[in-house]
Structure formats: structure tokens, C-alpha cells
N, C-alpha and C positions, 0 to 999 in steps of 0.2 A: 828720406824723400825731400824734396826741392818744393819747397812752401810755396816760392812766387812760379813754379811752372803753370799752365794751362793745359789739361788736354782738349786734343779735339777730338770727338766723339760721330759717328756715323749712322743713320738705320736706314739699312737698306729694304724695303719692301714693306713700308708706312703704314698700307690698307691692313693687312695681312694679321689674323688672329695674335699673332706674335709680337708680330711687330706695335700692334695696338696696346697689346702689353705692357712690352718696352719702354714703351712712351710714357705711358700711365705712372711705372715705377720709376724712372726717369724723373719726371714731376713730382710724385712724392717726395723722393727723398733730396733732391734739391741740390744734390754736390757743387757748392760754389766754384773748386775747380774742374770743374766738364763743361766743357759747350757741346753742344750736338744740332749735326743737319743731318737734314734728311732727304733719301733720295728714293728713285721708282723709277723700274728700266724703262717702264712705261711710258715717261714725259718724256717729251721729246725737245722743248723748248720750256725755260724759265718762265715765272710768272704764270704756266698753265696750269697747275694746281698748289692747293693752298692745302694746311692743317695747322693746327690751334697747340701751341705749347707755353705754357708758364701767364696763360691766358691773351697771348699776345697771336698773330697771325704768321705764321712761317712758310717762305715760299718751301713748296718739293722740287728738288733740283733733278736733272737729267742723270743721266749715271754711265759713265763709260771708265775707260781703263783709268784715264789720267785725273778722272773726278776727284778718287781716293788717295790721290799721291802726297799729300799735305796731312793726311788725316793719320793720328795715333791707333786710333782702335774703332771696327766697324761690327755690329751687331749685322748678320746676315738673319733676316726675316723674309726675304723672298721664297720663291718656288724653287725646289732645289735645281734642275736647269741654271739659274743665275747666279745660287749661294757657290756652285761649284765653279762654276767660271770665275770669280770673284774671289772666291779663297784659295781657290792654286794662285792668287798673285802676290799673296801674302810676303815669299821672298822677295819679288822682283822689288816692289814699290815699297815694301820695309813698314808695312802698316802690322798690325796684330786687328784677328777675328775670330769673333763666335758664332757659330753653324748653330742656329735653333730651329731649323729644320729636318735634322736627321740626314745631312748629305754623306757626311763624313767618318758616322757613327760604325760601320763595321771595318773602317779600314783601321788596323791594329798600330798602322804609321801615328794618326791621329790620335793626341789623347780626349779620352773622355772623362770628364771631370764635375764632381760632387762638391760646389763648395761645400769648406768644415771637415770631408772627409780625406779625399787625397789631392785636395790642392797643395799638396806638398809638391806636385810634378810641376808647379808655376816656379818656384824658387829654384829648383833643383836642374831643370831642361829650359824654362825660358823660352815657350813654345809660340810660334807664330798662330797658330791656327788649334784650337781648340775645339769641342764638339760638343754641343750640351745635351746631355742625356736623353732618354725619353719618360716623360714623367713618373713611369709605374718605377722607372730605375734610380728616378732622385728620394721616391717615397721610401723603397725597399732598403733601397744602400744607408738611407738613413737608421731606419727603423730596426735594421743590422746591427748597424754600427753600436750605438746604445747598449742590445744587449751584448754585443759581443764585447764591451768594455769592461765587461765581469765574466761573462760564461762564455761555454764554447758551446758552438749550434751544432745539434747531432742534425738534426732534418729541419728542414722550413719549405712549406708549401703553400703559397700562396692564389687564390682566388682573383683576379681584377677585374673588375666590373670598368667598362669603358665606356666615357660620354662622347657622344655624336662630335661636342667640338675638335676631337681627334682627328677629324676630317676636315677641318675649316667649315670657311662659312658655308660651302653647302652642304655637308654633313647636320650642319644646325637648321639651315633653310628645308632641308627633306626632311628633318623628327616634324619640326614645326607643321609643315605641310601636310605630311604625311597622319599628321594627331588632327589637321580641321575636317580634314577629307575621309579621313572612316567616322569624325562625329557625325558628320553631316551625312555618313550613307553614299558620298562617293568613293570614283575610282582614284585613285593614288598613283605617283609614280615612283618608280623603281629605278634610282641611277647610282648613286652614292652605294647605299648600301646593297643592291640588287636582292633583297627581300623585304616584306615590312618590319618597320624598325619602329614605330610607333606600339607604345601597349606591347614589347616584344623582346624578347630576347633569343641575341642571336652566339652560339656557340664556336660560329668557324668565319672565318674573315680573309680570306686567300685562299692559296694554296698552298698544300700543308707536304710534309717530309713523310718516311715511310713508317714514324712513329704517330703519326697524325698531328705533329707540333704545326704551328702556320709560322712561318721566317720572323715577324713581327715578335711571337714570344719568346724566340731564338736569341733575338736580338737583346731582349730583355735581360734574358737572363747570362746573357757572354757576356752585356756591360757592366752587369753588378757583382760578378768576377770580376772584370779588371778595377771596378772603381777600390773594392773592399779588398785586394792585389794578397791575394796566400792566402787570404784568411777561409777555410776549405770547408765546406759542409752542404751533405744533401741538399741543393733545391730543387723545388720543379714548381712551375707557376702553368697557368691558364690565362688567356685575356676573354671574357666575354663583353659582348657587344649589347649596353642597357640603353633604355629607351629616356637619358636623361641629356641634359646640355651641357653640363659642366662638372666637375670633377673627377677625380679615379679615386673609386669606392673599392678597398682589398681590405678583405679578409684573408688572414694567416693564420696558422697551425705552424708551432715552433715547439721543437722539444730542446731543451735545455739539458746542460751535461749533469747540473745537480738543481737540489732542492732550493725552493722560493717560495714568493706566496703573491696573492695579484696585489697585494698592498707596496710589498717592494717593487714592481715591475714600475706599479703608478707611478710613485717615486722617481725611480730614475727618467723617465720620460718628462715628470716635472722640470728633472732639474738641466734635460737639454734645451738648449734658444729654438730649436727648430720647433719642438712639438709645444701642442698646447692639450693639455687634459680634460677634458671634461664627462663629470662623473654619471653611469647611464642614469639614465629614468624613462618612463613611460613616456616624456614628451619629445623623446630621440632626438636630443641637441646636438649629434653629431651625423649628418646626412648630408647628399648632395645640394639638398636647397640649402640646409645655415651655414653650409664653408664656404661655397660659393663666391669667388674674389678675397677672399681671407690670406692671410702669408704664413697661415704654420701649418703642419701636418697637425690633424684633430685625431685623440685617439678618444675612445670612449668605451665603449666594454672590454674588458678582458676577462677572458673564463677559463677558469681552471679544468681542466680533463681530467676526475681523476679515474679513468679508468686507464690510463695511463701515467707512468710515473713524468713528474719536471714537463709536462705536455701544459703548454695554455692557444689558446685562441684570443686573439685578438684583430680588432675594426679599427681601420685609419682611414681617412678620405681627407682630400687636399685636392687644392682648384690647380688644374693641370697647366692653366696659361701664366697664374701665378707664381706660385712657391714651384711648381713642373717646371717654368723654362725661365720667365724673365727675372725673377728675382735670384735664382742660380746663375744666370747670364752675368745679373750684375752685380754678382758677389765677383763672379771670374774674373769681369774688367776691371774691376780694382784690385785686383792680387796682379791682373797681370801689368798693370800700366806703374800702379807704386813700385814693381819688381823691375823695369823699364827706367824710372825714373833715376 
């Protein structure tokens, strides 16, 4: 890598749950070699809106084709409409992008990538346009990955409980609302989710295939194929639809090809950077309120099956705007711009 380079750094769609993210992680981690600006299809002239980085005031800039022609690498956070306009230009203007929106995620042309797991396709293809997961697929492919670094998985079925912020912001503005309006005895409305979603759980979310899957857990589970690429074994997941704001709460059943015990499982999740362990107890330290903006995957029980042989059950939950998109984003931009450099 070239010590005195600079990159320059892009986000596109600033408001935007993601893109808030971005930011957020951006800031923490503080990379002296990144600058980044930021832009919104929305402005239409300079100077008309503002946002705050590194405690300083940063204009939001306009955004059209030639905005991004200077720029090394752009985090696409918009509505996919603009993320797709945008990242088909990846050849023409010679920038690199990551789609955290899900525009790109079932075209098989794009890869979709797991930092830690198969960023190996950064080195090897040197890809313009990249696709970042969808959170239950960075949690899974993780949580895969692990054990299959010793066993082989005969089956894994996963459970995923889904927080409203999978919707944006108004997926989070209808729980809200929808939670003051049956306290209070009112009527509620019905847009985002098109049933009540407050105090609710809701099992189907679209329109579903003639096994009753809905496209969304389709999608799921074809990406954590290609991230985890051969490594083969029964899945089959669920997304259900909980009445919370923030994280993906999965529960899994995984049968293992030989003998263990929950004490080695702990173990080895200890000793990966992604997860963090903590042991259960009655005061449930591992739920959607205490990870909530956290950066590891939280595991916390695991239970043995033995009415089945090598079978354990295990709970993870991880904050979806987090460790789910932006801080996978910005593992990606620096695998892919030190590989550039």
C-alpha cells in the first residue's frame, strides 16, 4: 500500500438509516487516510443542506453523474432507484461501490461479500461494484463460518425475528405510532407493515412462492450460499416480523456431523473478532435492547438437544444498521481500495 496516497471517499443518501450508520462508523474509526463527502439526489444546489462530521459542519452536495468522477470509492445509502443508476457507472467513471441497499443483491454478475469470510473475491476479481448483504446473511454466514472451521453442518434451521428498522424510517415511525395509538385506545394506521405490528407478530411479509417461502427469505438464504461458496448443508430459515426497532434476533438449530459439548462451542465463538459471548442468566444480557448499536454478533445460550445426537440450539442477535451493513461496508472499502492502491 502507498503510505502518502489519500482516498476519497463518497455517501451517497446521508438521511437514510444506512447512510446514518456510515457516518457514525466513519467517525469512530477515524481513518487518517479517508476523506469523505457527502451527497443527496435531493439537493439541488450547494450550501442548501448541512450535516455534522468529525464535529465540524459539512456541506451536502448535489449529485449527478460527474459529481463522482474524482471519487475512489462511494458507499451507496440511497433508495435503490438512485443506488442502481449510480452503480451501473462504476465502469464508465472508474470509481468502486457498495450497494447497502439490496439493489444488486440477487444479480449472481455482483458479488456479495462477508467481510472475514469470502473477501477473498476483493483480491482475486478486483470488483467495481460490490453488494452488501442482508443483515440475517452477515449474521448467518458468520455464525456458519465458525463452526464449519471444525465440523460439517448436517442441517441448520434458522428462526429470524425482524426489527421494523428493516423498513427505514417509517417502518420505525409505524411500531412507534402504532405502540401510542392502541395505548391510548386509538385507531392506528396501517401502511408500512399493512397489519398491526405493535404488541404483534407477524409471520408473512409479501408474497410468497408455491412452498410458502416470501422472495426476501429466498434471498437469504441463496446469499449465504454464495458467501459460504461449496460449503453444502441442509438450510432452511423463516424471517418473522417482531414488534421491536433494532436488531435481528435468530435462533438456530444446527446438527453437527460429530460430538461436542456447549462448553467447546463457547470456545470457539470466543476466540472469533466478530462474536462477543455472553454467558445466559436470568437478566437476559443478550436481547434486542442491550446490543442494540453494538459491533459484534452477541451469542448467549446454547443448548444442547439431547434427544438428538451432535443437535445444539443456539441465540445470536446483532444490531442490523451496525455490524448488518455499515461496519461490513467498511471492512469491504478497505479490502477494496488497499487492493486498488
Amino acid at each position: 500500500m502507498k503510505q502518502h496516497k489519500k482516498f476519497r471517499m463518497a455517501l451517497v443518501g446521508t438521511d437514510s438509516l444506512q447512510g446514518k450508520e456510515v457516518k457514525r462508523v466513519l467517525r469512530k474509526k477515524n481513518t487518517p487516510n479517508m476523506s469523505i463527502e457527502f451527497f443527496d439526489p435531493e439537493v439541488e444546489e450547494e450550501y442548501r443542506k448541512l450535516t455534522e462530521f468529525q464535529g465540524e459542519p459539512r456541506v451536502i452536495l448535489p449529485l449527478d453523474e460527474e459529481a463522482l468522477k474524482h471519487i475512489d470509492l462511494v458507499f451507496l445509502a440511497a433508495d435503490k432507484k438512485v443506488n442502481r443508476k449510480y452503480g451501473t457507472l462504476v465502469s464508465n467513471h472508474k470509481f468502486r461501490a457498495i450497494d447497502l441497499s439490496e439493489t444488486f443483491n440477487t444479480d449472481t454478475k455482483i458479488p456479495v461479500v462477508v467481510a472475514g469470510i469470502n473477501d477473498r473475491i476483493i483480491r482475486k476479481e478486483n470488483p467495481r461494484l460490490i453488494a452488501n448483504p442482508h443483515p440475517a446473511t452477515i449474521v448467518l454466514s458468520h455464525l456458519f463460518d465458525v463452526l464449519l472451521s471444525e465440523f460439517e453442518l448436517n442441517k441448520a434451521i434458522s428462526m429470524i425475528l425482524q426489527p421494523a428498522s428493516a423498513f427505514g424510517e417509517p417502518g420505525i415511525g409505524e411500531l412507534a405510532n402504532q405502540s401510542l395509538d392502541i395505548m391510548n385506545g386509538a385507531a392506528f394506521s396501517k401502511k408500512v407493515f399493512k397489519a398491526q405490528v405493535a404488541f404483534n407478530l407477524l409471520s408473512q411479509m409479501g408474497k410468497t412462492d408455491e412452498c410458502g417461502f416470501a422472495l426476501k427469505e429466498k434471498q437469504v438464504k441463496q446469499e449465504i450460499s454464495r458467501v459460504l461458496d461449496k460449503k453444502n448443508f441442509s438450510l432452511s430459515l423463516s424471517i418473522v416480523q417482531a414488534p421491536v426497532f433494532h436488531t435481528y434476533s435468530i435462533l438456530s438449530y444446527i446438527e453437527l456431523d460429530k460430538k461436542t459439548d456447549i462448553q467447546h462451542l463457547e470456545n470457539m465463538f470466543k476466540q472469533s473478532s466478530y462474536f462477543k459471548f455472553l454467558p445466559p442468566s436470568t437478566a437476559c444480557p443478550v436481547s434486542s435492547v442491550t446490543v442494540a448499536g453494538k459491533e459484534h454478533i452477541h451469542v448467549s445460550q446454547i443448548k444442547k438437544e439431547e434427544a438428538f445426537p451432535n443437535s445444539f440450539w443456539i441465540w445470536t442477535v446483532a444490531d442490523n444498521l451496525t455490524l448488518g451493513s455499515a461496519l461490513n461496508a467498511y471492512e469491504i472499502a478497505q479490502k477494496l481500495l488497499y487492493r486498488s492502491s
